[in-house]
C-alpha positions in Angstrom: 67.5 -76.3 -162.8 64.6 -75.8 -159.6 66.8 -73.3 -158.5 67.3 -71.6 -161.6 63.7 -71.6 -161.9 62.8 -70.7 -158.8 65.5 -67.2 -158.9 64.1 -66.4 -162.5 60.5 -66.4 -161.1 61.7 -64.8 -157.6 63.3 -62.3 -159.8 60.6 -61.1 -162.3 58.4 -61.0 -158.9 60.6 -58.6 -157.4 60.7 -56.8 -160.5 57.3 -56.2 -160.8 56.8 -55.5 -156.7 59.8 -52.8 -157.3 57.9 -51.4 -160.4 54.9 -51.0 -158.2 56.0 -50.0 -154.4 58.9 -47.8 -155.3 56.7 -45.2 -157.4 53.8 -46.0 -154.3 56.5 -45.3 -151.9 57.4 -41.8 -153.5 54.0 -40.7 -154.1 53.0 -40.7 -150.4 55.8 -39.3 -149.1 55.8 -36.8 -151.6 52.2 -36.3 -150.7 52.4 -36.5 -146.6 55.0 -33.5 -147.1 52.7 -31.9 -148.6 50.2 -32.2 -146.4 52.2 -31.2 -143.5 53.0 -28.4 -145.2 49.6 -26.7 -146.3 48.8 -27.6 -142.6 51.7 -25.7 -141.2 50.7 -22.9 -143.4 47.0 -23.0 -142.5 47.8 -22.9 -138.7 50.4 -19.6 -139.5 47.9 -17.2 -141.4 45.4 -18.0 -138.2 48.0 -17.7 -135.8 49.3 -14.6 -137.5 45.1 -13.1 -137.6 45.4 -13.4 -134.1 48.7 -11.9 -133.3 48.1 -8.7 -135.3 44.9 -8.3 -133.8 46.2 -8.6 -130.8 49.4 -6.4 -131.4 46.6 -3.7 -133.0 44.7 -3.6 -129.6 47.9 -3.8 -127.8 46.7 -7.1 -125.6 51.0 -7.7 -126.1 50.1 -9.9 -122.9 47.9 -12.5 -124.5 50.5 -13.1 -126.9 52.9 -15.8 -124.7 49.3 -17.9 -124.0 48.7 -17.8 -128.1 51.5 -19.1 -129.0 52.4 -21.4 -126.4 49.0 -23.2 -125.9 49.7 -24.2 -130.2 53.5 -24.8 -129.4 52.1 -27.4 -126.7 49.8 -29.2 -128.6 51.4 -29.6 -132.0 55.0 -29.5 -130.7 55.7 -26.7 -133.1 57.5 -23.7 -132.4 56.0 -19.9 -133.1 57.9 -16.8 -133.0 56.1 -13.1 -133.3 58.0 -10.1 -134.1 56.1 -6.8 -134.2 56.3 -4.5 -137.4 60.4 -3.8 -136.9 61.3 -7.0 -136.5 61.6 -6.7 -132.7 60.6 -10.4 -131.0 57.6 -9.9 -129.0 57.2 -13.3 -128.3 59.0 -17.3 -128.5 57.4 -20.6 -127.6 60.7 -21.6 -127.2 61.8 -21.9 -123.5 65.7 -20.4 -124.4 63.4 -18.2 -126.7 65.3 -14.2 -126.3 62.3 -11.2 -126.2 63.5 -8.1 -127.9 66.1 -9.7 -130.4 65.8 -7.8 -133.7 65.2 -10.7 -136.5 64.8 -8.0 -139.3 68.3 -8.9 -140.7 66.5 -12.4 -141.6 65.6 -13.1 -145.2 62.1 -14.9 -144.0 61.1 -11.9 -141.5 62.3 -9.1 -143.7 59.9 -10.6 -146.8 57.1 -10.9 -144.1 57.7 -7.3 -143.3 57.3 -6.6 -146.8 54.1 -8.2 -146.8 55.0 -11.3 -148.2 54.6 -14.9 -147.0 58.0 -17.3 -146.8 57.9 -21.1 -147.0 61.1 -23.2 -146.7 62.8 -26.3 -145.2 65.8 -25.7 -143.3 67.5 -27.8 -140.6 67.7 -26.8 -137.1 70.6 -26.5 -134.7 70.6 -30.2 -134.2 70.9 -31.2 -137.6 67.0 -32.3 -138.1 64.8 -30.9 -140.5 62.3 -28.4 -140.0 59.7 -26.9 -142.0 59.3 -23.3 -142.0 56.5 -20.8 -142.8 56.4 -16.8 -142.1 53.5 -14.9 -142.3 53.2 -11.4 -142.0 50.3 -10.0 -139.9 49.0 -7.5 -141.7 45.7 -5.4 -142.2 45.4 -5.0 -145.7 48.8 -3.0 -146.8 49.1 -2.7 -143.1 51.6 -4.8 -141.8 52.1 -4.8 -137.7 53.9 -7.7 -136.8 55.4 -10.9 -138.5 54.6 -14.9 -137.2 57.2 -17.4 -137.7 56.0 -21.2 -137.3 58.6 -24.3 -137.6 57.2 -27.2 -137.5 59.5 -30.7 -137.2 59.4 -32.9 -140.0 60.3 -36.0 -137.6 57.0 -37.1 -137.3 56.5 -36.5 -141.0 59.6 -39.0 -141.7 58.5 -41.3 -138.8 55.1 -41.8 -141.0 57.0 -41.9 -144.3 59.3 -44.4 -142.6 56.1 -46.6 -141.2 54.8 -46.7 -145.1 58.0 -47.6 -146.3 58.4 -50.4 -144.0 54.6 -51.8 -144.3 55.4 -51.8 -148.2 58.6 -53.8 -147.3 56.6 -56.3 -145.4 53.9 -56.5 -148.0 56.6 -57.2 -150.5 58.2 -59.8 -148.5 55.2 -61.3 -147.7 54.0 -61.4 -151.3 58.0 -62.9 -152.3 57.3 -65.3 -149.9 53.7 -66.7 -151.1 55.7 -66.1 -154.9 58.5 -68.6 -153.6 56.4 -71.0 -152.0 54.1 -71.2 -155.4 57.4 -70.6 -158.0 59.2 -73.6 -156.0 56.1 -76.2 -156.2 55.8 -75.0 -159.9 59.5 -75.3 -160.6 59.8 -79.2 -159.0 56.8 -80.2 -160.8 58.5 -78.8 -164.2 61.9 -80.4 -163.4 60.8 -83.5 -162.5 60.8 -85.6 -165.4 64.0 -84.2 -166.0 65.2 -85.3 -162.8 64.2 -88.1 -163.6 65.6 -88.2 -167.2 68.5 -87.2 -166.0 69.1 -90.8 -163.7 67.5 -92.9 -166.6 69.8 -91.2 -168.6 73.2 -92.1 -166.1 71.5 -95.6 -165.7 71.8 -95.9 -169.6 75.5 -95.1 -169.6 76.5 -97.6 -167.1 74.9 -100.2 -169.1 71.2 -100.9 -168.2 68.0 -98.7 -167.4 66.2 -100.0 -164.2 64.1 -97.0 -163.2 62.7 -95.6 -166.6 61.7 -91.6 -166.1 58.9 -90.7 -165.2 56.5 -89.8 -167.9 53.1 -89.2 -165.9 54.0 -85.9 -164.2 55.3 -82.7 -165.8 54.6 -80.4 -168.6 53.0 -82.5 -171.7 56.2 -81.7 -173.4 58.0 -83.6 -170.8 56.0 -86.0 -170.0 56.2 -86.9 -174.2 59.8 -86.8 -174.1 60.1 -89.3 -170.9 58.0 -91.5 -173.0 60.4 -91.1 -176.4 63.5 -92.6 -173.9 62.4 -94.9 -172.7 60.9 -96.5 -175.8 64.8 -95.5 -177.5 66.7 -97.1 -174.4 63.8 -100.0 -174.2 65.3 -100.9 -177.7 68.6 -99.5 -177.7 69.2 -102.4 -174.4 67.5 -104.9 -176.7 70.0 -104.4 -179.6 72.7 -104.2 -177.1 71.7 -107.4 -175.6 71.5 -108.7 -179.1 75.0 -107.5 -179.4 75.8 -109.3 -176.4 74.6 -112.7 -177.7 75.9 -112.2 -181.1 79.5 -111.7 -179.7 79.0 -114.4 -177.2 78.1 -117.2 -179.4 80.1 -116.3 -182.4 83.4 -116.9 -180.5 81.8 -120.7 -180.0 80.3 -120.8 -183.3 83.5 -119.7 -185.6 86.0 -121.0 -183.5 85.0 -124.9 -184.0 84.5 -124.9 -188.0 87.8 -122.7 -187.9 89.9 -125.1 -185.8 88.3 -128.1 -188.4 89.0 -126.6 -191.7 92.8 -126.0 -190.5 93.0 -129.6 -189.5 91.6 -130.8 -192.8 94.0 -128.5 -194.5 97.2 -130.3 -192.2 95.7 -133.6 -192.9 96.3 -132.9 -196.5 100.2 -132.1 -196.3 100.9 -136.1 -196.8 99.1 -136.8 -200.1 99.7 -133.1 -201.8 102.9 -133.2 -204.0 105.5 -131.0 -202.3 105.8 -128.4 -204.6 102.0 -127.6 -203.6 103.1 -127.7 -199.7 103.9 -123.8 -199.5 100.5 -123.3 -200.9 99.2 -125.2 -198.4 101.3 -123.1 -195.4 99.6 -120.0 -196.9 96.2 -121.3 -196.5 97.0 -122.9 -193.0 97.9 -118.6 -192.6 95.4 -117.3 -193.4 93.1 -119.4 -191.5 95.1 -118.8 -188.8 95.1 -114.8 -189.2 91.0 -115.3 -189.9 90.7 -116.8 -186.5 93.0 -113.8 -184.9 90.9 -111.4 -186.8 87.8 -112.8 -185.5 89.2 -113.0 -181.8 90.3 -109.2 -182.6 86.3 -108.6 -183.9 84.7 -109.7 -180.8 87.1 -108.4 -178.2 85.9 -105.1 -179.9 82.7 -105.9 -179.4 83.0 -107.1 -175.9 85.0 -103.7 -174.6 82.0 -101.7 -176.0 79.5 -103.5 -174.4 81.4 -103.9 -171.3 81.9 -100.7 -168.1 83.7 -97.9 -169.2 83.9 -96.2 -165.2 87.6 -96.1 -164.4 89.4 -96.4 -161.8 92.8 -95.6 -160.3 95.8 -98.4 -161.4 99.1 -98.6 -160.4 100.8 -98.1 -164.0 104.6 -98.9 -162.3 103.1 -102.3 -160.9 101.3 -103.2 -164.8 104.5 -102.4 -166.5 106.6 -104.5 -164.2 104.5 -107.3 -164.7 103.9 -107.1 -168.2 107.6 -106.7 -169.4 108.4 -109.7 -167.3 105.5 -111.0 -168.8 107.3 -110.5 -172.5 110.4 -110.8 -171.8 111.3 -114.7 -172.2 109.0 -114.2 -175.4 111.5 -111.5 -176.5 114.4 -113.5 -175.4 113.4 -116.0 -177.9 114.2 -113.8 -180.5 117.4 -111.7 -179.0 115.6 -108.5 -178.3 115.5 -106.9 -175.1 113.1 -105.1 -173.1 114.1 -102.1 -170.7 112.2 -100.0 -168.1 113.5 -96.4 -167.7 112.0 -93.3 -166.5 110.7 -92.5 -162.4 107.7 -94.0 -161.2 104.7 -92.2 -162.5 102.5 -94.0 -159.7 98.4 -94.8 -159.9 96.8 -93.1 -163.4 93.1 -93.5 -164.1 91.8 -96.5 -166.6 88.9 -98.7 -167.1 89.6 -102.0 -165.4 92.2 -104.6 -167.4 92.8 -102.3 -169.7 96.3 -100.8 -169.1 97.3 -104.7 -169.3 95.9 -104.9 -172.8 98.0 -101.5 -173.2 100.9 -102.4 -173.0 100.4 -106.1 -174.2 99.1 -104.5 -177.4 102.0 -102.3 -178.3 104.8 -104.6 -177.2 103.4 -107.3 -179.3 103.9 -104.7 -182.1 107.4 -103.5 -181.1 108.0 -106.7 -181.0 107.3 -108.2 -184.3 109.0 -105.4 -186.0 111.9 -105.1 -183.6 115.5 -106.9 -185.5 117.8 -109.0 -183.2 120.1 -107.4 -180.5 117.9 -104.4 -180.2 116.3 -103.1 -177.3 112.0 -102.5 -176.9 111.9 -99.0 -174.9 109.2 -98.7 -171.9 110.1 -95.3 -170.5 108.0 -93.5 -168.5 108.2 -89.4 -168.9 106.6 -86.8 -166.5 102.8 -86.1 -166.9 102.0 -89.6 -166.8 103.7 -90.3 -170.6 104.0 -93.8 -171.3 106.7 -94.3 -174.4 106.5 -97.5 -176.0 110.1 -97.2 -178.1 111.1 -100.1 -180.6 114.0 -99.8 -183.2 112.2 -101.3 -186.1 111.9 -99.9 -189.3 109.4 -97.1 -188.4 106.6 -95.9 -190.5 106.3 -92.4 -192.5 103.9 -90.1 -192.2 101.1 -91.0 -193.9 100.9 -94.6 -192.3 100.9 -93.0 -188.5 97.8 -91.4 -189.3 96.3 -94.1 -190.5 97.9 -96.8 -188.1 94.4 -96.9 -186.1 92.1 -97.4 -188.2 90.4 -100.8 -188.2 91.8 -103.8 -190.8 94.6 -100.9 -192.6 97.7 -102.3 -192.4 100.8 -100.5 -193.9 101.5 -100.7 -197.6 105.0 -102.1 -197.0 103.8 -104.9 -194.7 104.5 -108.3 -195.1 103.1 -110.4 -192.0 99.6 -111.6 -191.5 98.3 -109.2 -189.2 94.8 -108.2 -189.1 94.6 -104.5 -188.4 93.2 -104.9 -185.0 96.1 -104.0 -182.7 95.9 -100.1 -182.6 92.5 -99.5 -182.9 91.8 -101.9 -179.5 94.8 -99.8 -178.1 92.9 -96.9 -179.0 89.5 -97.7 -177.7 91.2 -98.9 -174.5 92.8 -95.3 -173.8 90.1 -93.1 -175.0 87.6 -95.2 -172.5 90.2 -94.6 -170.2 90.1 -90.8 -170.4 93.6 -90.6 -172.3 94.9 -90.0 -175.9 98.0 -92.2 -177.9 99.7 -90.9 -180.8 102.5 -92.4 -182.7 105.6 -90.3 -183.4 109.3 -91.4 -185.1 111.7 -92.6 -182.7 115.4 -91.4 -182.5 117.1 -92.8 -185.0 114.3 -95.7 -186.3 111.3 -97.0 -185.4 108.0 -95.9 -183.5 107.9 -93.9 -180.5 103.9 -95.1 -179.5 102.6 -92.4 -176.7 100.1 -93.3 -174.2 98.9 -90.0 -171.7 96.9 -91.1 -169.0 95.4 -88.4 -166.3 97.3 -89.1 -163.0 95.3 -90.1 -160.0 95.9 -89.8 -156.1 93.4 -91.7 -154.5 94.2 -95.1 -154.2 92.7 -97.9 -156.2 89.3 -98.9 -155.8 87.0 -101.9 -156.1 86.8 -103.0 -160.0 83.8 -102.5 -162.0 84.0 -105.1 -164.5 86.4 -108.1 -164.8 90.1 -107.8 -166.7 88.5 -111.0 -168.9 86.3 -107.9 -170.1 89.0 -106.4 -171.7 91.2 -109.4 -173.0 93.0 -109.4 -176.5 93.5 -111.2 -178.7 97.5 -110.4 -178.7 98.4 -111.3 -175.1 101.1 -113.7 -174.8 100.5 -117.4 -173.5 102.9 -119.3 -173.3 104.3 -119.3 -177.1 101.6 -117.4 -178.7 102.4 -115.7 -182.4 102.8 -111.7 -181.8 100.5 -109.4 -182.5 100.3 -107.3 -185.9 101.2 -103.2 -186.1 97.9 -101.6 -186.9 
C-alpha cells in the first residue's frame, strides 16, 4: 500500500508539473522564435538602407565590408542583388557574384517592392530563417538584401529551457517523493501493523497488538477497536479452551458411574426388564461418544490450522493395517488400489482422523465377505468405497451436518463422523463429497492439493486432532454421519 501511495502522489505531481511546464515550455520557444525573427528583420531593412544607398551612389565597393563585417559578428549570411536580380555581393565564402537570383520567389517579391519572411532549411538539412528586403527609395527599388539567419542557436536556447524545466521538474518529483513517501509510511503504519496483529490472531494468539498511537485518527481508532475485539475474542477462546478441557474430566466420571450403577442393576431386575436395561447401558454409551465427538470438535477449532505436506501413501498403509484385524473380525476386507499419489497438504494428524473416520463408517455398514475400497485416483482423489446399502439423494446432502443421522438408521451413532471429516479437510485446504458407488453403497471423496516439498516440522500435535472413532484395540465403530 506505501507504494501505491507513494505512485498515486508521484503521479498527480507529475500531472500537475506537466500541466504547468509543457504550456511554459511552448510559450518560450514560441516566443524566442519570435524574437529572433523581428531581430533578423530589423538587422535586414538597416542593412538593405545601407546597400541601396550605397548602390544609388555607386560606392558597389563598400558593399563586400557591409555585409561581411554583420555576417562576422552575428554568423548570419547577407546576399545583395542590384535592381535585376544580378548578385552584387555574398558573405558567403563559395558565395558566386553576378548569378541572376531573379527566378527566386523571395528576390522577385523584393523586386516588386515587397518584403519576404520564411523558414527554410539549408543545404545541410538545418534550419534557417530567412528575410528579403527590397532596397528601395520610395517606389524606387535598386537592389534587393537577402539575410539567413541560423536557427541553431535559437534551438540551442530552446533546448537549454527545456532541459532547466526538466531539472526543475525532477528536482521538484524528488522533494514530492521524499515528502509523499514519509507521508505514505506514517499512513500505512497502523495498517502494517494491523496487518501482523491480524496474522498473529489467525495462528492463535496476538503478542504484538497494532499500533494505535501513530497514524491518521481513523487508524489509530481502528487499531484500538482490534485489539479490544481480539483482547476478548482470546479471552472467550481461552474460555473455550477450559470449557473443553475440563468437561472431558468432568462428564466422563459421572458417565462411567451411572453405566455401572445401571450393570449393577442387571442381577435384581426381572429378566424381561434386562433389554430395557441394554438400551439404557446404549445410550449412555452413545452419550459418552457423543460427548468425545463434541469436544474433539471443539479442540480441532481451537487448535493450528497451518498445514503441512504428508505422505498420504504412508497414512493409508498404516491405517488400513490399522483396521484391518478389526475388519477381519467381521469378514470384510480392506483393499488398497490406485498409484501412489505421494505427499498432499493437511493440517497435522489430520489425514489419520481421515481415513479412521470414513473407514469406521464403511465399516459399520459394510455386510460380510465384502470388500472396503481405498483407491487412490489421479489429482490427489482419495475414494473411500464400501458395499453397504448406500444412501439416496437427499441423505448425501445432508450426511455432514452435525447430530442428522439418516432416516433409515438403526445404530446408535451420534452424527459426529462426517462433519469432523469435513472440518478436518476443509482446514486442510480440500473438499469431500459423497457420491453412489457402483453397484451399492457410498463412494466418500476426499481431494487434497498435492504437494512437492517434503514434509516439514509439525505445528501442533496429532493428539490435537484425535477422534473419537479411532480404533483401540476392540473399540465399537464409528456411526455414518
Amino acid at each position: 500500500m506505501t507504494r501505491r501511495l507513494l505512485f498515486s502522489y508521484l503521479a498527480l505531481a507529475l500531472l500537475v508539473l506537466a500541466g504547468l511546464e509543457i504550456p511554459l515550455g511552448f510559450i518560450y520557444a514560441r516566443g524566442e522564435t519570435s524574437r529572433a525573427s523581428q531581430s533578423v528583420e530589423r538587422d535586414a531593412s538597416m542593412l538593405a538602407e545601407i546597400t541601396e544607398e550605397n548602390i544609388e551612389k555607386g560606392r558597389l565597393d563598400a558593399l563586400p565590408d557591409v555585409v561581411g563585417d554583420y555576417a562576422e559578428r552575428t554568423g548570419g549570411r547577407v546576399v545583395v542583388t542590384d535592381k535585376h536580380g544580378i548578385v552584387l555581393t555574398d558573405s558567403a565564402p563559395h558565395g558566386r557574384i553576378g548569378v541572376s537570383l531573379a527566378g527566386q520567389p523571395d528576390i522577385a517579391r523584393a523586386l516588386r517592392n515587397q518584403p519576404t519572411v520564411t523558414t527554410t532549411t539549408d543545404s545541410a538539412g538545418s534550419g534557417v530563417l530567412s528575410v528579403t528586403m527590397p532596397g528601395a527609395s520610395g517606389t524606387v527599388v535598386r537592389g534587393t538584401l537577402r539575410l539567413t539567419y541560423p536557427l541553431s542557436e535559437v534551438d540551442a536556447r530552446i533546448h537549454r529551457i527545456w532541459g532547466a524545466l526538466a531539472l526543475a521538474g525532477a528536482g521538484i518529483l524528488a522533494v514530492v517523493a521524499l515528502a509523499a513517501f514519509s507521508l505514505a509510511r506514517w499512513i500505512t503504519r497502523p495498517l502494517r501493523t494491523l496487518e501482523a496483529a491480524t496474522a498473529q490472531l489467525a495462528d492463535g494468539q496476538l503478542t504484538h497488538p497494532p499500533d494505535a498511537t501513530t497514524g491518521p485518527p481513523e487508524l489509530r481508532s481502528l487499531a484500538a477497536s482490534f485489539t479490544h475485539t481480539a483482547t476478548r475474542l482470546q479471552q472467550l477462546l481461552k474460555a473455550q479452551q477450559a470449557f473443553a478441557s475440563e468437561a472431558s474430566h468432568q462428564l466422563k466420571t459421572p458417565l462411567t458411574a451411572l453405566r455401572l450403577r445401571l450393570e449393577n442393576f442387571e442381577p435384581y431386575l426381572d429378566p424381561r426388564a434386562h433389554p430395557s436395561l441394554d438400551e439404557a447401558v446404549g445410550e449412555v454409551e452413545r452419550l459418552g461418544r457423543m460427548i468425545q465427538g463434541l469436544l474433539a470438535l471443539a479442540r480441532m477449532e481451537n487448535a493450528a490450522t497451518t498445514t503441512e505436506p504428508v505422505d498420504l501413501d504412508a497414512v493409508l498403509a498404516d491405517r488400513a493395517a490399522m483396521w484391518e484385524p478389526l475388519a477381519a473380525e467381521q469378514y470384510v476386507a480392506i483393499d488398497i488400489t490406485g498409484p501412489p499419489v505421494g505427499h498432499v497438504w493437511a493440517i497435522p494428524g489430520a489425514l489419520e482422523q481421515i481415513i479412521d473416520n470414513l473407514l469406521a463408517n464403511a465399516l459399520r455398514v459394510s455386510p460380510p465377505s465384502t470388500t472396503i475400497t481405498l483407491h487412490r485416483a489421479p489429482g490427489t482423489e482419495l475414494h473411500v468405497i464400501d458395499q453397504g446399502p448406500g444412501m439416496n439423494e437427499a441423505d448425501r446432502e445432508r450426511a455432514f451436518d452435525r447430530f442428522w443421522r439418516s432416516s433409515d438408521s438403526h445404530h446408535d451413532g451420534t452424527g459426529l463422523g462426517l462433519p469432523i471429516v469435513r472440518h478436518l479437510v476443509d482446514a486442510s485446504g480440500g473438499s469431500i463429497t459423497l457420491h453412489p458407488a457402483p453397484g451399492t453403497g457410498i463412494d466418500a471423496r476426499v481431494r487434497l492439493r498435492p504437494a512437492t516439498a517434503r514434509p516439514r516440522g509439525p505445528h501442533s500435535t496429532p493428539e490435537d486432532f484425535r477422534s473419537p472413532h479411532a480404533p483401540n484395540h476392540r473399540t465399537q465403530v464409528a456411526d455414518r454421519g
